[in-house]
C-alpha positions in Angstrom: 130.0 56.7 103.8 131.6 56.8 100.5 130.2 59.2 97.9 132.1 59.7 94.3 130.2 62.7 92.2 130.9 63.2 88.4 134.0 61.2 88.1 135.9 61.1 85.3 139.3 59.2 84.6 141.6 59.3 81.0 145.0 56.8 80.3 146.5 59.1 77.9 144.0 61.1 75.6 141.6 58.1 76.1 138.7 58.8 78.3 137.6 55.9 80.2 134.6 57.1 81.4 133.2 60.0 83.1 130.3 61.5 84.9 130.4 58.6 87.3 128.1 58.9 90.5 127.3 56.5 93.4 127.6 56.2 96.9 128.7 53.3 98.9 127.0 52.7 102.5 128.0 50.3 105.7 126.7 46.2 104.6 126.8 47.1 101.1 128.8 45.0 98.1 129.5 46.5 95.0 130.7 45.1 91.7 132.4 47.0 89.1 132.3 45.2 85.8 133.2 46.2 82.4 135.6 44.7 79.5 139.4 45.0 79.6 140.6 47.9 78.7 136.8 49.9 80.1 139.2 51.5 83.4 138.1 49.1 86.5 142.0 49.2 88.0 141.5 53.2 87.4 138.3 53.4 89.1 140.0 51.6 92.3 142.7 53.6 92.3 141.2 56.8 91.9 139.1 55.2 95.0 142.3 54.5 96.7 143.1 58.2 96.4 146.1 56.5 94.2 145.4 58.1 91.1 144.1 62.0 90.7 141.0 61.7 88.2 140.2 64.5 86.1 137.0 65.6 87.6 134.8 65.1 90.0 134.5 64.5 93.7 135.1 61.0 95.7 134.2 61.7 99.5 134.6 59.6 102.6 132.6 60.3 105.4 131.4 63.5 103.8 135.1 64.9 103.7 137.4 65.0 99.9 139.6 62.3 100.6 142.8 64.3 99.6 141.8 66.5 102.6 142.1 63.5 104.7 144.4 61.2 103.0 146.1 59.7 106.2 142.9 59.0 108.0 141.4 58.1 104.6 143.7 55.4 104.4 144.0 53.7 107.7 140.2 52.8 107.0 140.5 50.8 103.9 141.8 48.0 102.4 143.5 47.5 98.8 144.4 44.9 97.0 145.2 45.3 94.0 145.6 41.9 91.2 149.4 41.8 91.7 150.0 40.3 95.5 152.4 42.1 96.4 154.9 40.1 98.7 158.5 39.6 98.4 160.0 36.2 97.7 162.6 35.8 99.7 160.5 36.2 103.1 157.8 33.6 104.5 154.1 34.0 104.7 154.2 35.0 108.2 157.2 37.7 107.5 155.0 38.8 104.2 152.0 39.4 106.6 153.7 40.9 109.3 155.5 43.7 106.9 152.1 44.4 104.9 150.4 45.0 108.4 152.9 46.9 109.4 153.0 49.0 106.1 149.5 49.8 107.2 150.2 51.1 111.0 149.0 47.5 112.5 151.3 45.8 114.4 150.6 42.0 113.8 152.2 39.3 116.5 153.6 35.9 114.9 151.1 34.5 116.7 148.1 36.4 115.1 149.9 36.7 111.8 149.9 32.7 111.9 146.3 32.5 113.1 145.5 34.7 110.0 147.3 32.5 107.2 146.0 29.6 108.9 141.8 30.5 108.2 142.9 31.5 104.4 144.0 27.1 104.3 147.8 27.6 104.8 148.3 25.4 108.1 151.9 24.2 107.5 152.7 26.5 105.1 153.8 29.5 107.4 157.0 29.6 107.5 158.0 28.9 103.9 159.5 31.2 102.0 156.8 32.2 99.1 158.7 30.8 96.2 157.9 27.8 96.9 154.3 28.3 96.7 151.9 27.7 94.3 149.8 30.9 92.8 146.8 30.4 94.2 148.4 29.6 97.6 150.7 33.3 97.4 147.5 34.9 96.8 145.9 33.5 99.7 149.1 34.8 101.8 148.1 38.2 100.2 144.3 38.1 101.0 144.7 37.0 104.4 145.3 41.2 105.1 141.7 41.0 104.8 142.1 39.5 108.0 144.2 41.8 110.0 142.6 45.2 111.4 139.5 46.3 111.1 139.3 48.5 108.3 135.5 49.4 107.0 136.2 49.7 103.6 138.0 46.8 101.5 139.2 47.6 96.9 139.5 44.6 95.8 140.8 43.9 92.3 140.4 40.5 91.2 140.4 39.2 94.5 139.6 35.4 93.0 142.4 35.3 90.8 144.1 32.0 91.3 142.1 30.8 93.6 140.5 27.5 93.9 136.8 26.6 94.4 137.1 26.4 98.0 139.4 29.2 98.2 137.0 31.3 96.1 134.1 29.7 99.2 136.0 30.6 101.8 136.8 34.4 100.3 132.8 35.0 100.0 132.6 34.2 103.8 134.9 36.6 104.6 133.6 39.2 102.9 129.9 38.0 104.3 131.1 38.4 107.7 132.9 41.9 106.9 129.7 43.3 105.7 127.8 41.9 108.7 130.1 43.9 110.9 129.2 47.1 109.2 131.5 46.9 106.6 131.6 47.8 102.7 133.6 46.4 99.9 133.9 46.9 96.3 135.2 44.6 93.5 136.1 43.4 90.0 135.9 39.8 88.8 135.5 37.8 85.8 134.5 34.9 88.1 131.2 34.6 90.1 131.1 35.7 93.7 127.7 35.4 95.7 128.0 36.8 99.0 124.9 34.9 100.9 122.1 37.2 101.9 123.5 40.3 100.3 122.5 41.6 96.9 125.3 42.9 95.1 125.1 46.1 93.4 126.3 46.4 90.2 128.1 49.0 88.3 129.0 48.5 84.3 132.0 50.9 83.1 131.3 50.8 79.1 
């Protein structure tokens, strides 16, 4: 469903990598790995269709995603490793605009449900300065839980995040995969998805 072909990215007059092939199909997990610096946050832009690379070919459903950017985009997920939610608003608001942002209209009811199975119970309705870092990121991974979205970009997805946290974010994407879905992701901290072999891609 997802096919990049001879990809190549620069930041400046650095090239961080090029001819880049792979393909990405429904169930599968993929995790891009590499040093700082090697172009991982690139790479998922460039998947995003956020970036323009400087060759090469990144396909979705057999299509160039610039000819389908609108489409492209209301079938995938990104989260990038800043969580982007405004301080001021609670969880639930937070959730409800990002939904939104993405053509889903979420319910406070639903929205609640949503922060609730990410371990916020209580927490709802707080603004988000008062949480903790690994709790704000929870608010921002619990979009993982709202549509239905084949495709999921996650960069550093753990970040913050304690052990449980980090257990309960490998069921989710367990049970994403087991409903067809595909996800790709960069870490510096192990994430084993049971049952599924993750695929592995090493930007040098």
């Amino acid at each position: 469903m997802l096919e990049v072909n001879d990809l190549a990215c620069s930041r400046g007059d650095h090239r961080l990598f090029s001819g880049l092939s792979f393909s990405l199909s429904a169930g599968e997990l993929m995790r891009i790995e590499g040093v700082n610096g090697s172009g991982k946050t690139s790479l998922l832009r460039a998947l995003c269709g956020f970036l323009m690379p400087d060759a090469g070919t990144i396909r979705w459903r057999g299509e160039d995603i610039r000819a389908q950017r609108e489409e492209y985009h209301a079938e995938l997920v990104y989260l990038g490793h800043l969580n982007a939610i405004k301080d001021d608003l609670d969880a639930r608001e937070n959730l409800r605009i990002n939904a939104g942002m993405a053509g889903i209209r979420l319910d406070g009811k639903e929205a609640v449900a949503a922060l609730r199975r990410m371990g916020l119970r209580g927490r709802e309705t707080l603004p988000m300065k008062v949480l903790s870092q690994g709790q704000r990121r929870r608010v921002a991974l619990a979009r993982l839980l709202v549509g239905d979205a084949p495709l999921w970009i996650l960069d550093e997805p753990l970040t913050a995040l304690d052990v449980g946290a980090v257990g309960l974010m490998q069921e989710l994407i367990g049970e994403h995969l087991a409903r067809g879905g595909m996800a790709i992701y960069t870490t510096h901290q192990p994430l084993e998805v049971a049952g599924v072999t993750t695929r592995r891609l090493a930007l040098s």
